[in-house]
N, CA, C and O atoms as CSV, one atom per row, in Angstrom:
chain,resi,resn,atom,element,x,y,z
A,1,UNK,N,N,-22.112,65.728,4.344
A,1,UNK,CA,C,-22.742,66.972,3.929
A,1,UNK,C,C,-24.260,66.743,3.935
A,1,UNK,O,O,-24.818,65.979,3.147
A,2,UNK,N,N,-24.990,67.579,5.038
A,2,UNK,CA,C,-26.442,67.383,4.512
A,2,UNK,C,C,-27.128,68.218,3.774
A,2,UNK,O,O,-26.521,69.246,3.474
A,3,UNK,N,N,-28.222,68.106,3.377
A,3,UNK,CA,C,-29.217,68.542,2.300
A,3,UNK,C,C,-29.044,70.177,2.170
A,3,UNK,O,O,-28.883,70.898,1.186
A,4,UNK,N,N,-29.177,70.542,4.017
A,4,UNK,CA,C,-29.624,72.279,3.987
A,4,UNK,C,C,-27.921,72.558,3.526
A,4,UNK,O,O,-28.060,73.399,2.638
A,5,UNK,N,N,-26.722,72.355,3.629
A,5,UNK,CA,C,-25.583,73.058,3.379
A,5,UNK,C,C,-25.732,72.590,1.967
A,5,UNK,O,O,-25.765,73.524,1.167
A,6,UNK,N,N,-25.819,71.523,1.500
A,6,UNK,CA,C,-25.380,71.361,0.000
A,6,UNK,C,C,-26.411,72.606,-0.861
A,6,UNK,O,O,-25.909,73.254,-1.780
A,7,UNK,N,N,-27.484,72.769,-0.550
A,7,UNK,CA,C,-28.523,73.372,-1.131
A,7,UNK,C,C,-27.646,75.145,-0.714
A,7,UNK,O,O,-27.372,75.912,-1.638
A,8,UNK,N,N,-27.475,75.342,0.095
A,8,UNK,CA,C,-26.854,76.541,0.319
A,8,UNK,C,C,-25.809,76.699,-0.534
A,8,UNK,O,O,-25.811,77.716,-1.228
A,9,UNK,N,N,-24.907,75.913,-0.639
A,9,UNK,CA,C,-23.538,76.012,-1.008
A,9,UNK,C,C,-23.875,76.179,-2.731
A,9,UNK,O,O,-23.450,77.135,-3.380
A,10,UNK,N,N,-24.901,74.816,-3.455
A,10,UNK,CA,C,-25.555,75.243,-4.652
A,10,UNK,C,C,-25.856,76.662,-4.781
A,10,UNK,O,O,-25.263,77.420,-5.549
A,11,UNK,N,N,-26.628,76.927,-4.141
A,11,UNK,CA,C,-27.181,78.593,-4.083
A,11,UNK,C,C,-26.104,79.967,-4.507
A,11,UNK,O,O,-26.244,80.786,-5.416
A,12,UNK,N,N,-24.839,79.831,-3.314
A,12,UNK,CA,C,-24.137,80.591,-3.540
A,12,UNK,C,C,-23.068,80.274,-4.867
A,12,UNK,O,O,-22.732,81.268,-5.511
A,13,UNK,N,N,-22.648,79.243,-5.201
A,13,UNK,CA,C,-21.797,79.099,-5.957
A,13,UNK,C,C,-22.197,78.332,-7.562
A,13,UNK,O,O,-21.371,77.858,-8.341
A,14,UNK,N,N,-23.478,78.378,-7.722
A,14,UNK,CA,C,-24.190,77.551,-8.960
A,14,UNK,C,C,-24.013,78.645,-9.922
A,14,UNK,O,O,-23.174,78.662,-10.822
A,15,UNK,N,N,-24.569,79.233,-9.751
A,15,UNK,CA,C,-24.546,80.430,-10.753
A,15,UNK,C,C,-23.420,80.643,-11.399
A,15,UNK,O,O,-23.418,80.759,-12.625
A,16,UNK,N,N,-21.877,80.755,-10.379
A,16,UNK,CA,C,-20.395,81.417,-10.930
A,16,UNK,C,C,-19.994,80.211,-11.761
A,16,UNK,O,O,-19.479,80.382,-12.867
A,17,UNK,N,N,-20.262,78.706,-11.151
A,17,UNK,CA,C,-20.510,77.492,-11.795
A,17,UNK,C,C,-20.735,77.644,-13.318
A,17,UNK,O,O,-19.897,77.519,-14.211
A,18,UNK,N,N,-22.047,77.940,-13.420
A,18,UNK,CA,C,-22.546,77.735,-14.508
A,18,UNK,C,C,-22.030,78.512,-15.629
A,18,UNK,O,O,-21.847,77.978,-16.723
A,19,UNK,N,N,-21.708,80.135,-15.349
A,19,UNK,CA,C,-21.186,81.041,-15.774
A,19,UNK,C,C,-19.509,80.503,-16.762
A,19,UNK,O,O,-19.008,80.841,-17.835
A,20,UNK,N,N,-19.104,79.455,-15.570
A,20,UNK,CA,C,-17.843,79.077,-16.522
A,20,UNK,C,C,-17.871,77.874,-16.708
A,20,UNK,O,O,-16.830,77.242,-16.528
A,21,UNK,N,N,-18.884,77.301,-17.060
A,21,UNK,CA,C,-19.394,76.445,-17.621
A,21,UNK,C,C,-19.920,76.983,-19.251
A,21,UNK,O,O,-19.685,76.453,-20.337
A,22,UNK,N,N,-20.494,77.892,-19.021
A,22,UNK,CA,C,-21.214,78.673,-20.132
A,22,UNK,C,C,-19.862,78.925,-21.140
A,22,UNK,O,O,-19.827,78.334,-22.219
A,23,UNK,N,N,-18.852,79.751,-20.771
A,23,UNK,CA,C,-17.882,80.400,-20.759
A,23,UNK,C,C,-16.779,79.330,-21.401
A,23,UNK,O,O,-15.816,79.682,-22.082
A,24,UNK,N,N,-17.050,78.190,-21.111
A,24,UNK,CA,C,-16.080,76.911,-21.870
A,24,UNK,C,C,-16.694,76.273,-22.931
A,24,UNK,O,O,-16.015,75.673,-23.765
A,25,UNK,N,N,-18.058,76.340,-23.007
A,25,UNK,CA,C,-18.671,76.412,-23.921
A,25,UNK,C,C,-18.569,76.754,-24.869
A,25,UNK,O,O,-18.748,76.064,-25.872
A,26,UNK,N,N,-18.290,77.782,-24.857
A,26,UNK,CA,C,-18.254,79.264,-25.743
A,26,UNK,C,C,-16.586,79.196,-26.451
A,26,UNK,O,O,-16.258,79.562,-27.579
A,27,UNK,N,N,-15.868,78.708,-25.564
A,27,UNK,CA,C,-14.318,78.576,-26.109
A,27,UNK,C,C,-14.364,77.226,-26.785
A,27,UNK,O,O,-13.596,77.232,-27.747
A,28,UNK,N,N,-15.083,75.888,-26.609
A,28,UNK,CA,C,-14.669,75.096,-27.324
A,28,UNK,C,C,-15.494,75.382,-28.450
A,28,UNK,O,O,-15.167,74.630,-29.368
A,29,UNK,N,N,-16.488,76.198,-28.798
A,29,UNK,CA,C,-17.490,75.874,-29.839
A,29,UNK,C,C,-16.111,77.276,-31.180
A,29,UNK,O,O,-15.888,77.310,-32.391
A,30,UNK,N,N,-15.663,78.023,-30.093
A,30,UNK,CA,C,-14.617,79.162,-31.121
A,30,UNK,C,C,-13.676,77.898,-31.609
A,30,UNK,O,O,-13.658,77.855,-32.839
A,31,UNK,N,N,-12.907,76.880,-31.009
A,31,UNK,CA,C,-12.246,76.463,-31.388
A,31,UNK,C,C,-12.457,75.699,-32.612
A,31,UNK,O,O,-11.769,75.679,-33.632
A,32,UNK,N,N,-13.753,74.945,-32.270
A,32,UNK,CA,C,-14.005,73.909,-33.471
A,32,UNK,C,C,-14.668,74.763,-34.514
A,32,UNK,O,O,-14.493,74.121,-35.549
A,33,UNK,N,N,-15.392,75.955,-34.844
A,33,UNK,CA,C,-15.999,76.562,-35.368
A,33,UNK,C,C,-15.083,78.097,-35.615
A,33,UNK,O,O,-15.925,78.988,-35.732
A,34,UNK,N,N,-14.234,78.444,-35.684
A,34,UNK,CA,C,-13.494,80.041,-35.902
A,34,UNK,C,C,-14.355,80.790,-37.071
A,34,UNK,O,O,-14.006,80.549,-38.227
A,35,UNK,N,N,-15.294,81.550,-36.893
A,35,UNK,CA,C,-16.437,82.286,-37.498
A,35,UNK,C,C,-16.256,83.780,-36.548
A,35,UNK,O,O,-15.689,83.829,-35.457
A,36,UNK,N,N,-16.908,84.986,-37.290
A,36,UNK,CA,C,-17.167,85.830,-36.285
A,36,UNK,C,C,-17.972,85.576,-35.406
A,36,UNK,O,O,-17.573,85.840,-34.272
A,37,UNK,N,N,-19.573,84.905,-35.545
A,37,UNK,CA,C,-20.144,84.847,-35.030
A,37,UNK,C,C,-20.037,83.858,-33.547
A,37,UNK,O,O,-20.741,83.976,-32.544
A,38,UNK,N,N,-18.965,82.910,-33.777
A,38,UNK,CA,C,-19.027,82.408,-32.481
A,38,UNK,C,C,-17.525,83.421,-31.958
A,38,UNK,O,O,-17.335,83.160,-30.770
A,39,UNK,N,N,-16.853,84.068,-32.283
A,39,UNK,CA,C,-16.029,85.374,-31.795
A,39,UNK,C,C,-16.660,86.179,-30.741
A,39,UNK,O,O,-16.312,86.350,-29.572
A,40,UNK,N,N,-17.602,86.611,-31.361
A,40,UNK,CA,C,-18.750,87.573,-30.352
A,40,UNK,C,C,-19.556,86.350,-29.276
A,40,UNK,O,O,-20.113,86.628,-28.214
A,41,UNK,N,N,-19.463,85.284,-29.745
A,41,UNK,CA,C,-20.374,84.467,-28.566
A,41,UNK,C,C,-19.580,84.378,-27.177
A,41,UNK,O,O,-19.944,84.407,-26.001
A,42,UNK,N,N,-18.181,84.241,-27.898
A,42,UNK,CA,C,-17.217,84.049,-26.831
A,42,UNK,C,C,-17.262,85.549,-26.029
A,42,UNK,O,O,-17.685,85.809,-24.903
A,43,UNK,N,N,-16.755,86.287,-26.895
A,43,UNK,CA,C,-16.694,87.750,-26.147
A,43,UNK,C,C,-17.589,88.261,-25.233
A,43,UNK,O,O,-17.397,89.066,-24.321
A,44,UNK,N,N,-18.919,87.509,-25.707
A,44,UNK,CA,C,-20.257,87.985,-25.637
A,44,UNK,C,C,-20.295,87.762,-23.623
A,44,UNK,O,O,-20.403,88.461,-22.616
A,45,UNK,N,N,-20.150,86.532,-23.955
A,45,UNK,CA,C,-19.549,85.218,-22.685
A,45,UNK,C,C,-18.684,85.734,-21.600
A,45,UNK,O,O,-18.953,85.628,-20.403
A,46,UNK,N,N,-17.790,86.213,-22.017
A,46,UNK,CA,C,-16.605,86.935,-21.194
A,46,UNK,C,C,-16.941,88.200,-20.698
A,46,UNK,O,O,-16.463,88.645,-19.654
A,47,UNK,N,N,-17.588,88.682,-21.267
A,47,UNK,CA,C,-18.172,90.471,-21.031
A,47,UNK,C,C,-19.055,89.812,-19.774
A,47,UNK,O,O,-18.745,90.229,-18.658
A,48,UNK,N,N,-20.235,88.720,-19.856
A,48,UNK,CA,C,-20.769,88.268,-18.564
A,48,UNK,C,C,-20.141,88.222,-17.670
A,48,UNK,O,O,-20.373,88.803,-16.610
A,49,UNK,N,N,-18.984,87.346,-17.975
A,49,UNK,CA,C,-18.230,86.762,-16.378
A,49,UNK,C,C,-17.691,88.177,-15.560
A,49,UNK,O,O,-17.614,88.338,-14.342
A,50,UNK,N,N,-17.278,89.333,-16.873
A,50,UNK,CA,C,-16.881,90.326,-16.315
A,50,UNK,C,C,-17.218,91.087,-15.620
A,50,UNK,O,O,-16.624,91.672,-14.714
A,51,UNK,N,N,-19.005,91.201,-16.274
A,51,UNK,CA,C,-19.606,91.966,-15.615
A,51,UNK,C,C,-20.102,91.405,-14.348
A,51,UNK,O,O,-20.647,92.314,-13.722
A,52,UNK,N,N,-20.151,90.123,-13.609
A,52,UNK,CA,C,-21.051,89.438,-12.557
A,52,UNK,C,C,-19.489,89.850,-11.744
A,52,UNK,O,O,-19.666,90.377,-10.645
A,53,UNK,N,N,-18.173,89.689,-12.115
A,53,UNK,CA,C,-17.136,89.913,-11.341
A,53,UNK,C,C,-17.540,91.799,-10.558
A,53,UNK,O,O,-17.797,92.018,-9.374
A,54,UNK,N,N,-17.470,92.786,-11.621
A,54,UNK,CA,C,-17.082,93.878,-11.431
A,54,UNK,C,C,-18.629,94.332,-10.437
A,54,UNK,O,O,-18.535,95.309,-9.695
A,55,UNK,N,N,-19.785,93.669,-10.495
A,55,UNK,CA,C,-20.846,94.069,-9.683
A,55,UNK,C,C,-20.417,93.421,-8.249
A,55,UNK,O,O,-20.010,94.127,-7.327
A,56,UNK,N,N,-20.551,91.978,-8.155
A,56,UNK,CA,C,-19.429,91.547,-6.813
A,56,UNK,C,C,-19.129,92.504,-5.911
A,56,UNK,O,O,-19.755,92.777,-4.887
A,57,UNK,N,N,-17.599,93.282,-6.565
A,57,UNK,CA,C,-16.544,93.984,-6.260
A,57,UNK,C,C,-17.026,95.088,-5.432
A,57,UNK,O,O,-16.808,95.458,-4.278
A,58,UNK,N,N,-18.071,95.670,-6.824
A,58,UNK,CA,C,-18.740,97.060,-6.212
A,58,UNK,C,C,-20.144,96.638,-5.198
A,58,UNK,O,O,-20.976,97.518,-4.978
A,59,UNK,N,N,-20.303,95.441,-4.696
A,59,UNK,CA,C,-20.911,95.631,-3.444
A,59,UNK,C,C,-20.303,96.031,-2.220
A,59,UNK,O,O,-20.668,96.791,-1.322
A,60,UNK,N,N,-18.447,94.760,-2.553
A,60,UNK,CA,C,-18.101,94.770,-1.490
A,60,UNK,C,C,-17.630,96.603,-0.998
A,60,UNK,O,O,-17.517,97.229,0.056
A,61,UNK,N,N,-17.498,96.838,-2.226
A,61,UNK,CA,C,-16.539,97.964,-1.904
A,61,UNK,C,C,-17.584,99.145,-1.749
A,61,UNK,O,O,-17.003,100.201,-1.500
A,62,UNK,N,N,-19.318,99.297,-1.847
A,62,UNK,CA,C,-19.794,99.959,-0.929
A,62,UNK,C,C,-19.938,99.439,0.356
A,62,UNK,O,O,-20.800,100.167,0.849
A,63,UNK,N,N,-19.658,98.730,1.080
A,63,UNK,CA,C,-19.920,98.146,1.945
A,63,UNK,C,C,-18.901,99.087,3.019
A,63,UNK,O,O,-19.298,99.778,3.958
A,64,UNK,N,N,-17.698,98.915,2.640
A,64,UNK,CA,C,-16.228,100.073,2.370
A,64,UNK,C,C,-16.388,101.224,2.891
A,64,UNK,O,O,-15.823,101.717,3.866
A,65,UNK,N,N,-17.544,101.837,1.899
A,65,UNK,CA,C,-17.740,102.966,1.353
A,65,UNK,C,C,-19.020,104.008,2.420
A,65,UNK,O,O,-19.127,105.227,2.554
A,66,UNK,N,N,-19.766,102.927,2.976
A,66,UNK,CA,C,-20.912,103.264,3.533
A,66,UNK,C,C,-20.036,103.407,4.688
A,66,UNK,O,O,-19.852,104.581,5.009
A,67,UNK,N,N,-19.252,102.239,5.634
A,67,UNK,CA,C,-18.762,102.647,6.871
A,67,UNK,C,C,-17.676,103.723,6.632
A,67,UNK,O,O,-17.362,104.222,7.713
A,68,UNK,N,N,-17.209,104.085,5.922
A,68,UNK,CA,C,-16.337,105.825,5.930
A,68,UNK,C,C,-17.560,106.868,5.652
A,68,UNK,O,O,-17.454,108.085,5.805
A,69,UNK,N,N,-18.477,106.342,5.314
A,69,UNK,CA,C,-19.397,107.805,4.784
A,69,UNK,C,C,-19.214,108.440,3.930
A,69,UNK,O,O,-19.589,109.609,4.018
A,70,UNK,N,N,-18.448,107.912,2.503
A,70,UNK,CA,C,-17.805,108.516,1.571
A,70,UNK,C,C,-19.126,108.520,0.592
A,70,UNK,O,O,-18.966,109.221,-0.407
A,71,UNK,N,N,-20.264,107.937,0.683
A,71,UNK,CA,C,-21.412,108.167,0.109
A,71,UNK,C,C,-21.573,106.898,-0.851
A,71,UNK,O,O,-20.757,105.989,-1.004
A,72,UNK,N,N,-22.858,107.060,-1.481
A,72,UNK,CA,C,-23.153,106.159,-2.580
A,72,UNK,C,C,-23.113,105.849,-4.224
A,72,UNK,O,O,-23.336,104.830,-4.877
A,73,UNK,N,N,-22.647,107.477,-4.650
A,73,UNK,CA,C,-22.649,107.661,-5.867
A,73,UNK,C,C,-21.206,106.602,-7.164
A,73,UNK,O,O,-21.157,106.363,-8.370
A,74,UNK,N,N,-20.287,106.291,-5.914
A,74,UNK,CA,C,-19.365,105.017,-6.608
A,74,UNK,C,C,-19.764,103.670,-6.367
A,74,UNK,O,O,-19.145,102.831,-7.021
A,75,UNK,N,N,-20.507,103.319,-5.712
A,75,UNK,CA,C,-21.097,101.957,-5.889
A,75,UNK,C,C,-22.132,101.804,-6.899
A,75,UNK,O,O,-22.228,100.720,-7.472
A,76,UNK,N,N,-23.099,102.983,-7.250
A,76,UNK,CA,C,-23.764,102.842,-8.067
A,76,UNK,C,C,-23.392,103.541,-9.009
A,76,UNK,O,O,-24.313,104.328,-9.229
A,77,UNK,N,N,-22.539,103.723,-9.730
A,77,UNK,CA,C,-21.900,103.969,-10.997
A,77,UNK,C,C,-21.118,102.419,-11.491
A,77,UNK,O,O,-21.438,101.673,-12.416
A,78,UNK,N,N,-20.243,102.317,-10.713
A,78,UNK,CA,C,-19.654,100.730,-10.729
A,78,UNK,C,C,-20.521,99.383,-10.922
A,78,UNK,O,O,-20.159,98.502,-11.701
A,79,UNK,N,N,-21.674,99.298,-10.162
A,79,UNK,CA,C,-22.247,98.565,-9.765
A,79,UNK,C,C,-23.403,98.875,-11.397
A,79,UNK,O,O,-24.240,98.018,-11.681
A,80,UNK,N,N,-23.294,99.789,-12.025
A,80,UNK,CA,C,-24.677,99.853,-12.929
A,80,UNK,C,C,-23.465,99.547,-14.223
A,80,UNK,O,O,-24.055,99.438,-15.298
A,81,UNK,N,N,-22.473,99.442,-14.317
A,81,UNK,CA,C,-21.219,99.655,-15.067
A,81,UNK,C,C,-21.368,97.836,-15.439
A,81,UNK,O,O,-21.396,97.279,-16.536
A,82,UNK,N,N,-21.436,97.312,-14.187
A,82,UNK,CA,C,-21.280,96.092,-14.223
A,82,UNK,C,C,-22.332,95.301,-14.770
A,82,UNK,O,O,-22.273,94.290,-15.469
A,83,UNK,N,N,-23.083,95.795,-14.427
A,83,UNK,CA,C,-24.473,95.416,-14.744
A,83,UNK,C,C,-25.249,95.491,-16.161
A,83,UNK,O,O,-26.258,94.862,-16.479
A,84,UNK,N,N,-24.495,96.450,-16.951
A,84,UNK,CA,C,-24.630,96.852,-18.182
A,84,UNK,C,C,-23.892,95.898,-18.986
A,84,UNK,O,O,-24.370,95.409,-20.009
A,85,UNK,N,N,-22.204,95.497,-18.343
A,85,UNK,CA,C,-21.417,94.491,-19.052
A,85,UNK,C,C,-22.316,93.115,-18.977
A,85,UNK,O,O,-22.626,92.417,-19.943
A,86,UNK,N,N,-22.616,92.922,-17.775
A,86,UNK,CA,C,-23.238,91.486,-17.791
A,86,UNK,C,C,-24.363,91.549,-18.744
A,86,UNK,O,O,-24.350,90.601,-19.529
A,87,UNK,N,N,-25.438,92.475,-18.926
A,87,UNK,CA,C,-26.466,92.214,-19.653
A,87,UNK,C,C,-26.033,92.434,-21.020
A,87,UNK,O,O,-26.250,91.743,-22.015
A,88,UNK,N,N,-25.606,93.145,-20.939
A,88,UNK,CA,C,-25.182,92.895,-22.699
A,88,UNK,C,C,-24.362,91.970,-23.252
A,88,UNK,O,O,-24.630,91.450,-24.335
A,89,UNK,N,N,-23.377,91.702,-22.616
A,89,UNK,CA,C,-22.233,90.184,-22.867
A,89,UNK,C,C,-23.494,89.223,-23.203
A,89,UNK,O,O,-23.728,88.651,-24.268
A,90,UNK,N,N,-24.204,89.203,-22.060
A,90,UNK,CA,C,-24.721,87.768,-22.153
A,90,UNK,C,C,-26.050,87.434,-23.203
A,90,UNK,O,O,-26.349,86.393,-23.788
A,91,UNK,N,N,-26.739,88.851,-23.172
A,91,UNK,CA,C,-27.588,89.106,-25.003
A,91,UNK,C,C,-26.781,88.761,-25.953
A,91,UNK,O,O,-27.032,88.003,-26.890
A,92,UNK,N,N,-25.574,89.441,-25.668
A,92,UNK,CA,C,-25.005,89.197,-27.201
A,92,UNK,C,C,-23.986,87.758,-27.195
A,92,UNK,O,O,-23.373,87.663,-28.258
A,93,UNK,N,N,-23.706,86.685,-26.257
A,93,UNK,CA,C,-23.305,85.714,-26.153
A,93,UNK,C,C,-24.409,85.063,-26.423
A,93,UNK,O,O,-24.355,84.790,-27.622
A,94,UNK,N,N,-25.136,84.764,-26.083
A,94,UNK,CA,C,-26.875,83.837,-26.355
A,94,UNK,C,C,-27.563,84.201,-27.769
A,94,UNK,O,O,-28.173,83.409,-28.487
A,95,UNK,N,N,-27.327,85.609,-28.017
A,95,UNK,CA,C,-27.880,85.616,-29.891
A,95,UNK,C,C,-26.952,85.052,-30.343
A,95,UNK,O,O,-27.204,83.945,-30.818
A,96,UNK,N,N,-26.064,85.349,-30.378
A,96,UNK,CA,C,-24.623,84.529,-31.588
A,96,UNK,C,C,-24.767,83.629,-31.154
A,96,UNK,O,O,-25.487,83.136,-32.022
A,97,UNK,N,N,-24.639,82.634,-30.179
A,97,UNK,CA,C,-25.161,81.086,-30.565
A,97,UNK,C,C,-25.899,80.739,-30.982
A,97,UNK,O,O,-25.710,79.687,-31.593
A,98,UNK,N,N,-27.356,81.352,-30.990
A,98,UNK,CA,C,-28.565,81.053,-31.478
A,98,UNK,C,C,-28.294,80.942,-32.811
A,98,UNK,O,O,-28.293,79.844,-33.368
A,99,UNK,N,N,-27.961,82.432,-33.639
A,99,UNK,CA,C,-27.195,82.437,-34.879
A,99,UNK,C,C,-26.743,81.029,-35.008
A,99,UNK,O,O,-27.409,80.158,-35.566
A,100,UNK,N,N,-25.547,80.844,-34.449
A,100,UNK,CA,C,-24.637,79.673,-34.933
A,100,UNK,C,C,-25.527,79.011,-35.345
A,100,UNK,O,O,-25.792,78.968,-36.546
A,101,UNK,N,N,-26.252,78.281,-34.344
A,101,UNK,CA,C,-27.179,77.146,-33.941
A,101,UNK,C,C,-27.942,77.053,-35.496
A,101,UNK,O,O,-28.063,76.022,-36.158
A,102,UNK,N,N,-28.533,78.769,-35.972
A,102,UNK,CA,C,-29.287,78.022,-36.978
A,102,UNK,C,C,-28.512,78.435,-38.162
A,102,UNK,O,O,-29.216,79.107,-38.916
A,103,UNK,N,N,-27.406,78.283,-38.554
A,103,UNK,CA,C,-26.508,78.472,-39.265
A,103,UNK,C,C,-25.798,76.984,-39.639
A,103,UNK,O,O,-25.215,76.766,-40.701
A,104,UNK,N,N,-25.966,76.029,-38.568
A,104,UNK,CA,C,-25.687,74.947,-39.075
A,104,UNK,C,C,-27.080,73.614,-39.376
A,104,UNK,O,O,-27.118,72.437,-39.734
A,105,UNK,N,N,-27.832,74.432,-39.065
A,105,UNK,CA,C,-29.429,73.818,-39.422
A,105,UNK,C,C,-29.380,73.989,-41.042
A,105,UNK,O,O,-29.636,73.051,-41.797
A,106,UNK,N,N,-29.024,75.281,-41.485
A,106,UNK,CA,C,-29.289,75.126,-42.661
A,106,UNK,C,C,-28.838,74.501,-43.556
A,106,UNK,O,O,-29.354,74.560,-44.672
C-alpha cells in the first residue's frame, strides 16, 4: 500500500472510523458510569452516527432523483433532516461528557 492510497482511503473512511470509535466510547463510559448524563452522551453519540448515515443516503438518493427529474426538494429536506440529527447528537454527546468529565473532578 503506498502513501497516496493509504492517505485516500484515511480520508474516506477516518471520519466513519472515528465516529464509532466515539460511539464505543460513549457505551463503555454508560456502562461503567449509568447516570443520565452519560445516557444522553450515548444518545447524544448515536443521534451523530444517525445523522452522518441518513445525509449519506440522501446524497445518494438525489443523485436518483436528479437523473429522473423528480426535482430537489427531497434531498434537501432529508439531507437538512440529517444534518440537524448529526449536529445536535453530537452538541449534545460532547456537552454531557464534558458534564461528566467535570462531575468527577469534583
Amino acid at each position: 500500500m503506498d502513501f497516496e492510497s493509504a492517505y485516500q482511503w484515511l480520508l474516506t473512511y477516518g471520519y466513519h472510523i472515528g465516529q464509532g470509535l466515539l460511539l464505543l466510547a460513549a457505551l463503555v463510559q454508560l456502562k461503567n458510569h449509568k447516570s443520565a448524563l452519560t445516557m444522553v452522551c450515548f444518545a447524544g453519540f448515536a443521534c451523530f452516527v444517525i445523522g452522518t448515515f441518513i445525509m449519506l443516503q440522501s446524497d445518494g438518493s438525489f443523485i436518483e432523483l436528479a437523473q429522473r427529474s423528480a426535482g430537489f426538494a427531497d434531498y434537501s429536506s432529508t439531507f437538512m433532516i440529517g444534518k440537524a440529527m448529526n449536529v445536535t447528537g453530537f452538541l449534545a454527546g460532547a456537552g454531557c461528557w464534558f458534564l461528566v468529565a467535570l462531575n468527577r473532578q469534583s
